[in-house]
Backbone as ProteinMPNN parsed JSONL, in Angstrom:
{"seq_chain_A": "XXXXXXXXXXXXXXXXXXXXXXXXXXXXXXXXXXXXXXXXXXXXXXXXXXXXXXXXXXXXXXXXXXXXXXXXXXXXXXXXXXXXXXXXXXXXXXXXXXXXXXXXXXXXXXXXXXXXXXXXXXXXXXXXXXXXXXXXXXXXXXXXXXXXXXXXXXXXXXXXXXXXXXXXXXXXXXXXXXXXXXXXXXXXXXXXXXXXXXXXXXXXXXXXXXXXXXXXX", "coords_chain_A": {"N_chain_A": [[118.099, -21.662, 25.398], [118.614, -18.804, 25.074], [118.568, -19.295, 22.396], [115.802, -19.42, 22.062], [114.465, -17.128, 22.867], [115.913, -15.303, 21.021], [114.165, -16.439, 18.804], [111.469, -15.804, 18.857], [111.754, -13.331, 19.134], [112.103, -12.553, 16.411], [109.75, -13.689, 15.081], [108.004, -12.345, 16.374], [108.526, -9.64, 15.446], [108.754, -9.52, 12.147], [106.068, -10.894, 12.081], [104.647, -8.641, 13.216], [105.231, -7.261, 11.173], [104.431, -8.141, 9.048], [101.382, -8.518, 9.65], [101.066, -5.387, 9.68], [101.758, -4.59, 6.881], [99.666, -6.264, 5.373], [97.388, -6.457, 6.94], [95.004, -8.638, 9.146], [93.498, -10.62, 8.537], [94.45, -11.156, 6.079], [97.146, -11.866, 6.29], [99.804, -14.815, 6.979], [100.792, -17.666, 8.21], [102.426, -18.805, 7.045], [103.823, -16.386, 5.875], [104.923, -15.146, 7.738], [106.232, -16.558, 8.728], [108.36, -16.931, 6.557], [109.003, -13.979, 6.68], [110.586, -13.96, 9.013], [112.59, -15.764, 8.561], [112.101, -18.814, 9.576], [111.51, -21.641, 10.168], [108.072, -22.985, 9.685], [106.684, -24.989, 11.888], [108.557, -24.51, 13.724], [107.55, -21.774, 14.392], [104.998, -22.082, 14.246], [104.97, -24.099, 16.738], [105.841, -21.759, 18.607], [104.438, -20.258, 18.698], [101.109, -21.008, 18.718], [98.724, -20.106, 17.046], [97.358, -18.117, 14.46], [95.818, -16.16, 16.195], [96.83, -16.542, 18.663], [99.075, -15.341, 17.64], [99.677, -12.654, 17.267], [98.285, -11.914, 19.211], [100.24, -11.742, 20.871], [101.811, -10.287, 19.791], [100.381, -7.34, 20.521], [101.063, -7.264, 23.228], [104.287, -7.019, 23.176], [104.124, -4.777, 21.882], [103.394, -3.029, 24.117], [105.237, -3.745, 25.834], [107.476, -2.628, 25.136], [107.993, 0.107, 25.802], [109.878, 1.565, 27.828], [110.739, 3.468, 29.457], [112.785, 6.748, 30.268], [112.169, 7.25, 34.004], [110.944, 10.913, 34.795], [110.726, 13.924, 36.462], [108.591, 15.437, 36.451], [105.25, 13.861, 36.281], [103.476, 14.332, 34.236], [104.864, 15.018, 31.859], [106.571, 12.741, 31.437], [104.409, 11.097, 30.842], [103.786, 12.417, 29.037], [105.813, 11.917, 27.424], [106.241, 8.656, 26.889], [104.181, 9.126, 24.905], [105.078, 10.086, 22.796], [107.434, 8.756, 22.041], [106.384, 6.54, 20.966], [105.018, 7.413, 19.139], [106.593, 8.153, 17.761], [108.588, 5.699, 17.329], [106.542, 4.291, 15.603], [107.103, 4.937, 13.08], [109.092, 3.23, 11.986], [109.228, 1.004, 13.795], [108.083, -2.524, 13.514], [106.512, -4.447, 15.109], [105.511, -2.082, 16.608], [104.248, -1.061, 14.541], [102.355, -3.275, 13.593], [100.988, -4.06, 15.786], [99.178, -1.871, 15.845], [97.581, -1.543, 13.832], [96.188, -4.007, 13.88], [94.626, -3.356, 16.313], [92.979, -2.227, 15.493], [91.78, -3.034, 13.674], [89.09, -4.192, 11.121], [88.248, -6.562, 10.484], [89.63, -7.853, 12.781], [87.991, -7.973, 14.934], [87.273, -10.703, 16.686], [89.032, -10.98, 18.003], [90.881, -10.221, 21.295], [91.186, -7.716, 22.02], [91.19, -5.833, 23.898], [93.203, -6.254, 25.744], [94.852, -4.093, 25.048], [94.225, -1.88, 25.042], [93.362, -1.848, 28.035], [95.724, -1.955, 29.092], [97.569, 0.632, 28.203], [95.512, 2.34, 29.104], [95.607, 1.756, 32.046], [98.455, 2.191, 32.166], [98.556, 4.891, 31.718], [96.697, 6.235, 33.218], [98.378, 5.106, 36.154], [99.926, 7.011, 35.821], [98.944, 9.558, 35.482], [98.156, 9.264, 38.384], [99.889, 9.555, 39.945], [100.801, 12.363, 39.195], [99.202, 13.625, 40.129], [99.768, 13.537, 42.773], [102.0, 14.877, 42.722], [101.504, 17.177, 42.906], [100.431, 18.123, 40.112], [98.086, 18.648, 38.952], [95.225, 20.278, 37.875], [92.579, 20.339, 40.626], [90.191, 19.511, 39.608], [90.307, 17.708, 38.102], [89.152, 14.505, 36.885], [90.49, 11.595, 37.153], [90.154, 8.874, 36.318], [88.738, 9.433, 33.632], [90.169, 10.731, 32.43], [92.36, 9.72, 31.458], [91.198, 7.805, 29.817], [90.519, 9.458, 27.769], [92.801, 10.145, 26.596], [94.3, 8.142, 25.869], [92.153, 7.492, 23.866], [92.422, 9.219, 22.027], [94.847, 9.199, 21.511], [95.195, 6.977, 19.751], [92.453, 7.674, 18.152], [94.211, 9.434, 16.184], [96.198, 8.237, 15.344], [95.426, 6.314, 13.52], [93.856, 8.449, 11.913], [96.416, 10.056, 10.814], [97.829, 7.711, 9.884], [95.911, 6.988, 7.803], [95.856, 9.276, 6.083], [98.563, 10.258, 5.855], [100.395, 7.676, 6.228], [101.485, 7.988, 8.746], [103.643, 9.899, 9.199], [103.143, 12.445, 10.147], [102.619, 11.877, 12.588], [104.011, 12.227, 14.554], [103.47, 15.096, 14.998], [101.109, 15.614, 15.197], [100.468, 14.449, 17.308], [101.63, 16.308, 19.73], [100.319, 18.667, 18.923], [97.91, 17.591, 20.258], [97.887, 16.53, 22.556], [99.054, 18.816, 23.99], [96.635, 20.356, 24.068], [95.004, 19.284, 25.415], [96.924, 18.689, 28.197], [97.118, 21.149, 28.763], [94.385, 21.813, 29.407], [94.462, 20.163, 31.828], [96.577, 20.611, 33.5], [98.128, 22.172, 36.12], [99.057, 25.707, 35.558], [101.458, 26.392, 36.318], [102.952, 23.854, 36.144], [102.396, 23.134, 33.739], [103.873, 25.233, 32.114], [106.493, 24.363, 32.331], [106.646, 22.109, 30.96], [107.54, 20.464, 28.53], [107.172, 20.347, 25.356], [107.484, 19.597, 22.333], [107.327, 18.526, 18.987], [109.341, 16.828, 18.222], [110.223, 15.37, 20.45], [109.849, 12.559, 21.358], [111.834, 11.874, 19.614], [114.315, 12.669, 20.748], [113.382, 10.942, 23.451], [114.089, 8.59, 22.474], [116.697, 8.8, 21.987], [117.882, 9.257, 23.775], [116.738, 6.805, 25.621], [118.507, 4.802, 24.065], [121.193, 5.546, 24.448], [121.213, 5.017, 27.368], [120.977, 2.561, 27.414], [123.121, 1.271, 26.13], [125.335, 2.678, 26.778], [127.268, 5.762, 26.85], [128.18, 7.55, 23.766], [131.811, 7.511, 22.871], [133.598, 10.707, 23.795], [134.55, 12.829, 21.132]], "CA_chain_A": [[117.14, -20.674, 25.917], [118.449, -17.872, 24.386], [118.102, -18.95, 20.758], [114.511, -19.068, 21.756], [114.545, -15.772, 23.102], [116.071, -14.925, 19.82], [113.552, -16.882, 17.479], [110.679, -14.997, 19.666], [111.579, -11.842, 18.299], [112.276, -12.382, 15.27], [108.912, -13.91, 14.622], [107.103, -11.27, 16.592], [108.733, -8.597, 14.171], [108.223, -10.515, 10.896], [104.656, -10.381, 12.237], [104.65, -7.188, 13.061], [105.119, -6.374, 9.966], [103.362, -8.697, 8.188], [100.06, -7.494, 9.699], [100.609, -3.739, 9.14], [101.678, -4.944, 5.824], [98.553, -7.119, 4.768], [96.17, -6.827, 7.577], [95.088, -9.481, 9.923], [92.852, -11.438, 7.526], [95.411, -11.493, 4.679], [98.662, -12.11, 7.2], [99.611, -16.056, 7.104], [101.695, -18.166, 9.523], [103.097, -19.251, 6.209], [104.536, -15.772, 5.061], [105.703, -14.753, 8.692], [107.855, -17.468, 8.927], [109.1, -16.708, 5.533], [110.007, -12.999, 6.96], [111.352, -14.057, 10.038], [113.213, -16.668, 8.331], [112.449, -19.086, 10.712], [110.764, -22.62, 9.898], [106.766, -22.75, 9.891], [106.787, -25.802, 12.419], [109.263, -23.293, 14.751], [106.172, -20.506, 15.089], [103.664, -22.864, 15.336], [105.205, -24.321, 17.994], [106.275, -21.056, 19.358], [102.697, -19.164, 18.577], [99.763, -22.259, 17.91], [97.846, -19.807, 16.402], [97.526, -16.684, 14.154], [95.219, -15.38, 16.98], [98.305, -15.845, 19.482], [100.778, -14.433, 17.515], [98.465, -11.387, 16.998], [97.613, -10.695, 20.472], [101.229, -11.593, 21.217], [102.418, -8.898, 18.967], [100.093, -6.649, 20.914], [101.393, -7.002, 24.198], [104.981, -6.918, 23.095], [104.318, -3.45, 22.334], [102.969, -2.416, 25.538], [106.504, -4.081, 26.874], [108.848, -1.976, 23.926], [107.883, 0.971, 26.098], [110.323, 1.492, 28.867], [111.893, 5.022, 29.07], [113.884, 7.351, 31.695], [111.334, 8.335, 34.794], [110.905, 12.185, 34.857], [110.834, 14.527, 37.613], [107.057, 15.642, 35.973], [104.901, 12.827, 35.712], [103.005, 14.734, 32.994], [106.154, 14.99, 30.783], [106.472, 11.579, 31.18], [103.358, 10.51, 29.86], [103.737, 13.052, 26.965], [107.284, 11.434, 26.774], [105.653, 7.816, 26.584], [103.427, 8.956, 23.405], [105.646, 10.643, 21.408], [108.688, 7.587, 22.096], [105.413, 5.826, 20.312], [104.693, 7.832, 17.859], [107.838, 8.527, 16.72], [108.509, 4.675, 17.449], [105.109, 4.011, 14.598], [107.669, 5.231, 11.541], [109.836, 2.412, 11.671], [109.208, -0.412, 14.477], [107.41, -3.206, 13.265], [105.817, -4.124, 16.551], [104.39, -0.794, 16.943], [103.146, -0.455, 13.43], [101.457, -4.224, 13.721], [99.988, -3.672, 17.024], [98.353, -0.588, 15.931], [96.767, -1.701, 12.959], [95.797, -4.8, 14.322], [93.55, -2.774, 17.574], [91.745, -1.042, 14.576], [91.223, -3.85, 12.206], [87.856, -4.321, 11.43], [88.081, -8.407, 10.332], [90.355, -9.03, 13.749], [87.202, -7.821, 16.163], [87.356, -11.242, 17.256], [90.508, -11.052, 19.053], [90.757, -9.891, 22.704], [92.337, -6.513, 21.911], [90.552, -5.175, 25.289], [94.525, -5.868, 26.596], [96.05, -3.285, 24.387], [93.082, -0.209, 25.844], [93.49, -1.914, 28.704], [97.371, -1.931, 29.305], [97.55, 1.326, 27.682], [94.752, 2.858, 29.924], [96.474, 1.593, 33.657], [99.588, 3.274, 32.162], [98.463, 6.665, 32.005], [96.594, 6.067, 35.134], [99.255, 5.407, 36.805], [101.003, 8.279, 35.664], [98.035, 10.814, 36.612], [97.485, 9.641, 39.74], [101.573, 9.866, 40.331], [101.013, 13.741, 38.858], [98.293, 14.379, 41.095], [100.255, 12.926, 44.479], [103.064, 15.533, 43.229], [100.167, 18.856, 42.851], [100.633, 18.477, 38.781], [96.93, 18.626, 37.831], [94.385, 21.128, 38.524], [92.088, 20.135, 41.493], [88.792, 18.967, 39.288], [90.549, 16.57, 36.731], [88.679, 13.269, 36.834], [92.246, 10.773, 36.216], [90.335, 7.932, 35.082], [88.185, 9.805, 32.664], [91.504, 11.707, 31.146], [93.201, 8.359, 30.836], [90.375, 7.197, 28.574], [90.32, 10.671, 26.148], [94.718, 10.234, 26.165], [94.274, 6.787, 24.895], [90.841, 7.234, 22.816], [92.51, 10.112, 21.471], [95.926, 8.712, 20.849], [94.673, 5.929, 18.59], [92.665, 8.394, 16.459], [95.127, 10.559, 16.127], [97.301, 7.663, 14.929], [94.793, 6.526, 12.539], [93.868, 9.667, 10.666], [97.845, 10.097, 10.512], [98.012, 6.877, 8.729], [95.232, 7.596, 6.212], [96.388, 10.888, 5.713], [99.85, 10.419, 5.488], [101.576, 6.724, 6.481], [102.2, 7.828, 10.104], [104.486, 10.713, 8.754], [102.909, 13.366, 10.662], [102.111, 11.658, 13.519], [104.808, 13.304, 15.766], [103.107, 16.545, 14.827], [99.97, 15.017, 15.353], [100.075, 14.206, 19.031], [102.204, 17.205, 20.051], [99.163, 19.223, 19.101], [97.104, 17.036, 21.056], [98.413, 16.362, 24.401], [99.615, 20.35, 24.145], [95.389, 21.098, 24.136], [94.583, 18.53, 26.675], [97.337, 18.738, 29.091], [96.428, 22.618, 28.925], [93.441, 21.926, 30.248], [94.275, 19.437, 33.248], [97.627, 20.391, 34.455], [98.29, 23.521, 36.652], [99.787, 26.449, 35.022], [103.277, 26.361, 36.398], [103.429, 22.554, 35.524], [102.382, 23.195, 31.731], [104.871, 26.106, 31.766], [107.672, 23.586, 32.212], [106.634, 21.134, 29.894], [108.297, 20.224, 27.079], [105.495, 19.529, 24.233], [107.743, 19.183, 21.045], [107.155, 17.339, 18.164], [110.62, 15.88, 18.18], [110.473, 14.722, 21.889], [110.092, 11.728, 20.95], [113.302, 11.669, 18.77], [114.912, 12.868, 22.154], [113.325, 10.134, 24.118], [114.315, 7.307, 21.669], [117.592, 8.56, 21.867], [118.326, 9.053, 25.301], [117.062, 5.611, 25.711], [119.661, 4.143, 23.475], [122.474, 6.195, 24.995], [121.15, 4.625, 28.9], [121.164, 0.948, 27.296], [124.494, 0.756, 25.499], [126.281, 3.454, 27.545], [127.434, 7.281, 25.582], [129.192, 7.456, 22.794], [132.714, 7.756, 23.246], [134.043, 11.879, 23.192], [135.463, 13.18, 19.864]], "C_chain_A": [[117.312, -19.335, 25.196], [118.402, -18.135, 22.687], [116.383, -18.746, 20.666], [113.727, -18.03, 22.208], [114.552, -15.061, 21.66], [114.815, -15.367, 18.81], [111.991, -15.874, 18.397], [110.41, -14.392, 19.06], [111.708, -11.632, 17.261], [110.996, -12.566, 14.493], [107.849, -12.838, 14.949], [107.624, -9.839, 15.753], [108.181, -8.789, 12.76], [106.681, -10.21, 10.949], [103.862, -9.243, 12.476], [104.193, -6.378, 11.612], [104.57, -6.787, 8.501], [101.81, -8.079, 8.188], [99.935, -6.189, 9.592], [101.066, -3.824, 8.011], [100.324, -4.985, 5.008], [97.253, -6.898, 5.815], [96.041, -7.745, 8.119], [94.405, -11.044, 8.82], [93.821, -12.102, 6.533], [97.277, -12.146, 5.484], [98.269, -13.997, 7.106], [100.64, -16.368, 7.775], [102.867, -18.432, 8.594], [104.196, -17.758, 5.768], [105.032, -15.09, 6.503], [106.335, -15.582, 8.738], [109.082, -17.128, 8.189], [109.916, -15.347, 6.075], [111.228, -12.961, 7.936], [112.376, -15.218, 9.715], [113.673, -18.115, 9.185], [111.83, -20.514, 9.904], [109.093, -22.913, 10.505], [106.585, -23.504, 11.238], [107.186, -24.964, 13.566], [107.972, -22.458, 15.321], [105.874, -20.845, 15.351], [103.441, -23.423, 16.655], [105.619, -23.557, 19.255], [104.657, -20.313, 20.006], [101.587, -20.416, 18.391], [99.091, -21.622, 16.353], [97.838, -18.428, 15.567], [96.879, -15.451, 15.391], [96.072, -14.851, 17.929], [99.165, -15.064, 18.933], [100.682, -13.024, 17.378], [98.712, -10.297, 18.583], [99.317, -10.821, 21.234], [102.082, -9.92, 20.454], [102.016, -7.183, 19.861], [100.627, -6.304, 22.55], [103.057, -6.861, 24.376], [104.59, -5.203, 22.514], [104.127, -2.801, 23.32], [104.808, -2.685, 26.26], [107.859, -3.253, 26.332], [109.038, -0.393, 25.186], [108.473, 1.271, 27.439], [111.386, 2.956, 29.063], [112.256, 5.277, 30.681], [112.262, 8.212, 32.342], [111.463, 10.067, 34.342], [110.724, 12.812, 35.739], [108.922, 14.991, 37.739], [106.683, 14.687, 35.728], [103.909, 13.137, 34.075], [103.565, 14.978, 31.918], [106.472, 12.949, 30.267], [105.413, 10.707, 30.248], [103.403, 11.281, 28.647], [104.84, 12.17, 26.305], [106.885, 10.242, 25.997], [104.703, 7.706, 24.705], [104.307, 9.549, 22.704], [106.862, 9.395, 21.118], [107.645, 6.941, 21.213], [105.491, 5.876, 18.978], [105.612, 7.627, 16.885], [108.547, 6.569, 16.355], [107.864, 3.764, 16.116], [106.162, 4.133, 13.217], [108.321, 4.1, 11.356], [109.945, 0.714, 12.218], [108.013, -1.144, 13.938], [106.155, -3.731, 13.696], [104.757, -3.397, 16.565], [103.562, -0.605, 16.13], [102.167, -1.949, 13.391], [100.406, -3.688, 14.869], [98.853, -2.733, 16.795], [97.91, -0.779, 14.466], [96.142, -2.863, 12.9], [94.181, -4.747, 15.213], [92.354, -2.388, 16.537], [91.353, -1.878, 13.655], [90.067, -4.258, 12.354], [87.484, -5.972, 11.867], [89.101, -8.462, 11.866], [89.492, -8.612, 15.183], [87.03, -9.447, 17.284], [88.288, -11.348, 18.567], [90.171, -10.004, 20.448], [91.497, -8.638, 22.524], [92.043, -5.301, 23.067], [92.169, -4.904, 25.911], [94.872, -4.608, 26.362], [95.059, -2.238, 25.413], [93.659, -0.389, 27.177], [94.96, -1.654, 29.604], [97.563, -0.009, 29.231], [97.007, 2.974, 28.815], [95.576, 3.269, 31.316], [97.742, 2.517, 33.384], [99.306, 4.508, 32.674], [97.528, 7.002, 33.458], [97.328, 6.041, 35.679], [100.18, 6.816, 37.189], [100.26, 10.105, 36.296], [97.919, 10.691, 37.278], [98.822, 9.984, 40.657], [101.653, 11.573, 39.769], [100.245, 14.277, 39.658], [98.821, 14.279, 42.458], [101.308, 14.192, 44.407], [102.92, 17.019, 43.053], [100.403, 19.039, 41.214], [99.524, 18.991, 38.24], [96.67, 19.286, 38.869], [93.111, 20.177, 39.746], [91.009, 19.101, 40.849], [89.29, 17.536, 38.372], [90.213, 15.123, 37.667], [90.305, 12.219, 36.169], [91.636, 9.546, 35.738], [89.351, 8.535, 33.843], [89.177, 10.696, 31.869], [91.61, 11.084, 30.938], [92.653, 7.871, 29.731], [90.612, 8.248, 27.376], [91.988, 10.949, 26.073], [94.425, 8.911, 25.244], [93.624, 6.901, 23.988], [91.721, 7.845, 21.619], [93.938, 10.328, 20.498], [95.808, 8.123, 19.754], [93.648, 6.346, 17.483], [93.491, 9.082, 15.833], [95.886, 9.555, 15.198], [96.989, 7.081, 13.481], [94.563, 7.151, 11.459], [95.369, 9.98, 10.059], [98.1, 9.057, 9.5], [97.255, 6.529, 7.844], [95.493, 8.067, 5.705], [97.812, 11.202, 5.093], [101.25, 9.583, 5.85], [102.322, 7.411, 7.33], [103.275, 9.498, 10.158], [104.563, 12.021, 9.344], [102.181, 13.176, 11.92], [102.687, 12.432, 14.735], [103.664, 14.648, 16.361], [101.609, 16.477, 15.714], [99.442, 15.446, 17.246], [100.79, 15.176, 19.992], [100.722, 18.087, 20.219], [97.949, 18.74, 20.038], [96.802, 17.33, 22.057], [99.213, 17.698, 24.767], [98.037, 20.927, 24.57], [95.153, 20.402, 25.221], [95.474, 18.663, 27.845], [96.966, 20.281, 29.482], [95.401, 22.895, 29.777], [93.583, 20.878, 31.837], [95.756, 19.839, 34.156], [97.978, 21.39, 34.693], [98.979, 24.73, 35.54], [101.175, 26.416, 34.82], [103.734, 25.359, 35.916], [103.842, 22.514, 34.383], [103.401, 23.805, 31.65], [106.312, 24.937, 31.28], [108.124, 22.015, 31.46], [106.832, 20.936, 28.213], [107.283, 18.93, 25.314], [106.054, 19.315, 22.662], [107.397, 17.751, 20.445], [108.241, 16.177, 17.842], [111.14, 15.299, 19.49], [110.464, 13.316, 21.865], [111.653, 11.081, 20.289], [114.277, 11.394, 20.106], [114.862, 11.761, 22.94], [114.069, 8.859, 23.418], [115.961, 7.268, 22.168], [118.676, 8.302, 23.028], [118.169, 7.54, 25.854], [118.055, 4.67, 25.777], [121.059, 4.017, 24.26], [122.471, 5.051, 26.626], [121.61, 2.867, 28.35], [122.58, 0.339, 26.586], [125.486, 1.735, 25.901], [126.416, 4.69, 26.204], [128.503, 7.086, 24.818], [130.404, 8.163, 23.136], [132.959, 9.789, 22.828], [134.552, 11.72, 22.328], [136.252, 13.906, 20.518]], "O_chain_A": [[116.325, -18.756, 24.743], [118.218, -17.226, 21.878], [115.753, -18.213, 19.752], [112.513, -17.963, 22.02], [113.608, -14.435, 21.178], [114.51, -14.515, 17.975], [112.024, -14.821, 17.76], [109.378, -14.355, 18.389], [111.473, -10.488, 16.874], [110.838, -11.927, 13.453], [107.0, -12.454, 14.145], [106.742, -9.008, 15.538], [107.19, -8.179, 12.361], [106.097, -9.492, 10.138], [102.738, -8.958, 12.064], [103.409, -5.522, 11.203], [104.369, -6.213, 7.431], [101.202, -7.471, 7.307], [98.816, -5.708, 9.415], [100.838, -2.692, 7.584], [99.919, -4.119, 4.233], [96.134, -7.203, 5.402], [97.062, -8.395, 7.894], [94.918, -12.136, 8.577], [93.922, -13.301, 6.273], [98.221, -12.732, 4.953], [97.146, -14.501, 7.134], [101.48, -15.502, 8.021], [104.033, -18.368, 8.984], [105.323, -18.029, 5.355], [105.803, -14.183, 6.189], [107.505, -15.211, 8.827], [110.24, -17.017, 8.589], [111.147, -15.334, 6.037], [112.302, -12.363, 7.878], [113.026, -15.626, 10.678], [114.807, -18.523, 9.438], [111.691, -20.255, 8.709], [108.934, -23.046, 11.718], [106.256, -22.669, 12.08], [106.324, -24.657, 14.389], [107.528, -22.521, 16.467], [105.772, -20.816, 16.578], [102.474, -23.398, 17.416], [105.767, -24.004, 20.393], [104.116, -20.035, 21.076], [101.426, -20.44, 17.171], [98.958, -22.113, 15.232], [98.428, -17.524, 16.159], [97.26, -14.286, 15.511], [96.285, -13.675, 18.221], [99.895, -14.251, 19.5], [101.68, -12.304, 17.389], [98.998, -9.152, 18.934], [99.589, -10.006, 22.116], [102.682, -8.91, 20.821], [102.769, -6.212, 19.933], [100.565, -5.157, 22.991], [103.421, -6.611, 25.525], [105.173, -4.416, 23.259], [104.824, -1.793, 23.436], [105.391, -1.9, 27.008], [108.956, -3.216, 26.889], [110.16, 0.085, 25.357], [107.642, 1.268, 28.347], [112.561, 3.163, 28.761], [112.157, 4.618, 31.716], [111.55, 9.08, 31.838], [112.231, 10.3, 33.409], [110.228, 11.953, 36.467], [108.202, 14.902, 38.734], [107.388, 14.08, 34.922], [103.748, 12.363, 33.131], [102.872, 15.18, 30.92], [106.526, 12.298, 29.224], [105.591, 9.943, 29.299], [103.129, 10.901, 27.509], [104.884, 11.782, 25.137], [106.974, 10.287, 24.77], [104.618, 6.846, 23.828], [104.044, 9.334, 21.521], [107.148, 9.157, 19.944], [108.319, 6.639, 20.228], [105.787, 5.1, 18.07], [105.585, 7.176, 15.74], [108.916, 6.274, 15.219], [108.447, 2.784, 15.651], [105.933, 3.339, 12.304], [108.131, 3.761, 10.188], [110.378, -0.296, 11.664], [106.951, -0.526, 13.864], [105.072, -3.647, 13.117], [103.561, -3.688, 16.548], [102.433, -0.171, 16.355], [101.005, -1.667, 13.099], [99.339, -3.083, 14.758], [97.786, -2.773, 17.409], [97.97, 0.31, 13.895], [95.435, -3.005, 11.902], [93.163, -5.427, 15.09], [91.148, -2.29, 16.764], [90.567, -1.493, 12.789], [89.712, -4.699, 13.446], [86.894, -6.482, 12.819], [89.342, -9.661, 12.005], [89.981, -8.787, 16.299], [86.719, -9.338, 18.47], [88.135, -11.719, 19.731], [89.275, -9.16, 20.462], [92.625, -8.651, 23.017], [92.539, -4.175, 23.092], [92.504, -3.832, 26.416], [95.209, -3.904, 27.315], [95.429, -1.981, 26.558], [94.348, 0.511, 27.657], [94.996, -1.157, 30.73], [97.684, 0.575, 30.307], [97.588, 4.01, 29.135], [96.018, 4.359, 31.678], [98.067, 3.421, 34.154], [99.667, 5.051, 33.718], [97.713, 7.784, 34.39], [97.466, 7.162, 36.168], [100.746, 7.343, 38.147], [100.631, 11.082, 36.947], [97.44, 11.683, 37.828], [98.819, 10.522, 41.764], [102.758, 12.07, 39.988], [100.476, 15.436, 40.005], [98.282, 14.976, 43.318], [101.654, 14.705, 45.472], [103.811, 17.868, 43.041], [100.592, 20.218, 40.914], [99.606, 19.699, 37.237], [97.124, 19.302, 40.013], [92.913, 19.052, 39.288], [90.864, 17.996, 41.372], [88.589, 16.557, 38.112], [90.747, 14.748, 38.711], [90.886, 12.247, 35.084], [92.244, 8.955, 34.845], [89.328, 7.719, 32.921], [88.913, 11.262, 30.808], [91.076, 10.939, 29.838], [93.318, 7.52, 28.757], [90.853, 7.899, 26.221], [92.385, 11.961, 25.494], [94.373, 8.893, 24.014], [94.15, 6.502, 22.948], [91.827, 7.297, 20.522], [94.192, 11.005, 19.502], [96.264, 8.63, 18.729], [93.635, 5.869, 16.348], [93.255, 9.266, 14.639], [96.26, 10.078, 14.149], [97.741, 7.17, 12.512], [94.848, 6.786, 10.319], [95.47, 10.141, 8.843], [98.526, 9.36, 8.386], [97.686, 5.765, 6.98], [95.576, 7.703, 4.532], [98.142, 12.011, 4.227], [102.417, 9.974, 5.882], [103.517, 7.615, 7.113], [103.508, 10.045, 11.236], [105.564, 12.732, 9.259], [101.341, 13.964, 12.353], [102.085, 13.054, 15.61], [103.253, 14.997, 17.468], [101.226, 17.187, 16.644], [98.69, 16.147, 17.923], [100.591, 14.912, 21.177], [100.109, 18.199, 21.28], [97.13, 19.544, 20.482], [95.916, 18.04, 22.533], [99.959, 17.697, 25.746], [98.025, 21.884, 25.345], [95.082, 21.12, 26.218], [94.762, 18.793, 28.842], [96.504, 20.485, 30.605], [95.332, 23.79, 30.619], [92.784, 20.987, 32.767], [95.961, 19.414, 35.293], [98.318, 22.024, 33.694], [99.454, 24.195, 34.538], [101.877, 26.41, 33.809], [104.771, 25.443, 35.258], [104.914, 22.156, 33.895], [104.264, 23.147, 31.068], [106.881, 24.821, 30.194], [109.1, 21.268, 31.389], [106.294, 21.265, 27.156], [107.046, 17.844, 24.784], [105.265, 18.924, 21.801], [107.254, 16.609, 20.881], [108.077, 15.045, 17.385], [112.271, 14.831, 19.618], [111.353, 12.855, 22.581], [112.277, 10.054, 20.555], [114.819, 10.339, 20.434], [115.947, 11.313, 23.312], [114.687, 8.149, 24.212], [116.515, 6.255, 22.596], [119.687, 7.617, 23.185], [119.11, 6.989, 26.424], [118.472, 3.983, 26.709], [121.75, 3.05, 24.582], [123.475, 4.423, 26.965], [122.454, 2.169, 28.913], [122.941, -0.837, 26.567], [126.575, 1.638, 25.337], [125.93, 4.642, 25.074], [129.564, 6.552, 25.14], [130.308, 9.283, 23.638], [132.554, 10.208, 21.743], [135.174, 10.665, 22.206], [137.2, 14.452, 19.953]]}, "name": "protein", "num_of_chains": 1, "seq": "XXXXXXXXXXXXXXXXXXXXXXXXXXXXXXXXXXXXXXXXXXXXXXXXXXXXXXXXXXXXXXXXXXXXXXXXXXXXXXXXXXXXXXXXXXXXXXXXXXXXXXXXXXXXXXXXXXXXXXXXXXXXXXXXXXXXXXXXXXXXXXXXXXXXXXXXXXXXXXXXXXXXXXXXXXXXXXXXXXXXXXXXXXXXXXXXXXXXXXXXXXXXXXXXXXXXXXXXX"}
């Protein structure tokens, strides 16, 4: 059980990074195996199809995303995109998934999950900021949720036209610094922490919670 835990991930990386490699069109079952060093027969029988291993890829990022609550739920959700963003430079996963949602040739595919997943998140998270007086009185929470997400995924886009993801941090700092501006009380914003390296922070704090702190010097 756990080697097939193990062969899992190895193939959903491999693929990962095959499709933000090559694209969905050009990605083959044949040259993810090869990355994941796994035997073709193995995927197929793990994934059937390039379509599964696709939309599998996509919902394994939605699941990468598991950070430390916050006392602000509006920190949180900033926390959430920048752990992403910053996430986009190097995880495989993240960078498949997200060039996958946007590919023109893979409109077939059901990629409604990823908006969809994506969406309920930050819902959740506004209507948990509004229960604790975070947002101003008028904010519509499922019509933000849509222009956080819409707005994420261009953002992430133009970043990787522009400059292979590289300035994405920067990117969505500026963002969700103009938009939370406008929906979340004064005093809230005051105490929100909108860096571009929050992300870095979140990643790392992560780490630290899942393998315990590094011993004192």
């Amino acid at each position: 059980m756990e080697q097939h835990h193990s062969d899992q991930q190895a193939i959903l990386r491999a693929a990962g990074a095959v499709f933000d490699e090559l694209g969905y069109d050009r990605a083959t079952m044949y040259e993810i195996a090869v990355r994941a060093g796994i035997g073709e027969r193995v995927v197929r029988f793990l994934f059937p199809s390039k379509e599964d291993l696709a939309l599998a890829v996509i919902r394994a990022q939605i699941a990468l995303v598991d950070i430390e609550p916050q006392e602000l739920k509006l920190q949180e959700l900033y926390d959430i995109a920048q752990f992403v963003a910053h996430q986009m430079a190097f995880d495989p996963i993240m960078r498949g998934a997200a060039r996958i949602v946007v590919e023109q040739s893979a409109q077939h595919l059901d990629r409604t999950q990823s908006m969809h997943g994506w969406t309920t998140i930050t819902e959740d998270l506004l209507t948990l900021a509004r229960e604790h007086g975070e947002l101003q009185s008028r904010v519509d929470i499922t019509k933000s949720a849509e222009i956080f997400v819409e707005s994420f995924v261009g953002a992430q886009t133009v970043s990787q036209a522009f400059a292979g993801r590289r300035d994405l941090c920067r990117r969505i700092s500026t963002l969700f610094s103009n938009i939370l501006e406008s929906i979340a009380t004064p005093a809230t914003y005051e105490r929100l922490d909108l860096s571009p390296g929050r992300g870095e922070v979140v990643t790392r704090e992560l780490r630290i919670g899942q393998h315990g702190a590094p011993p004192a010097r």
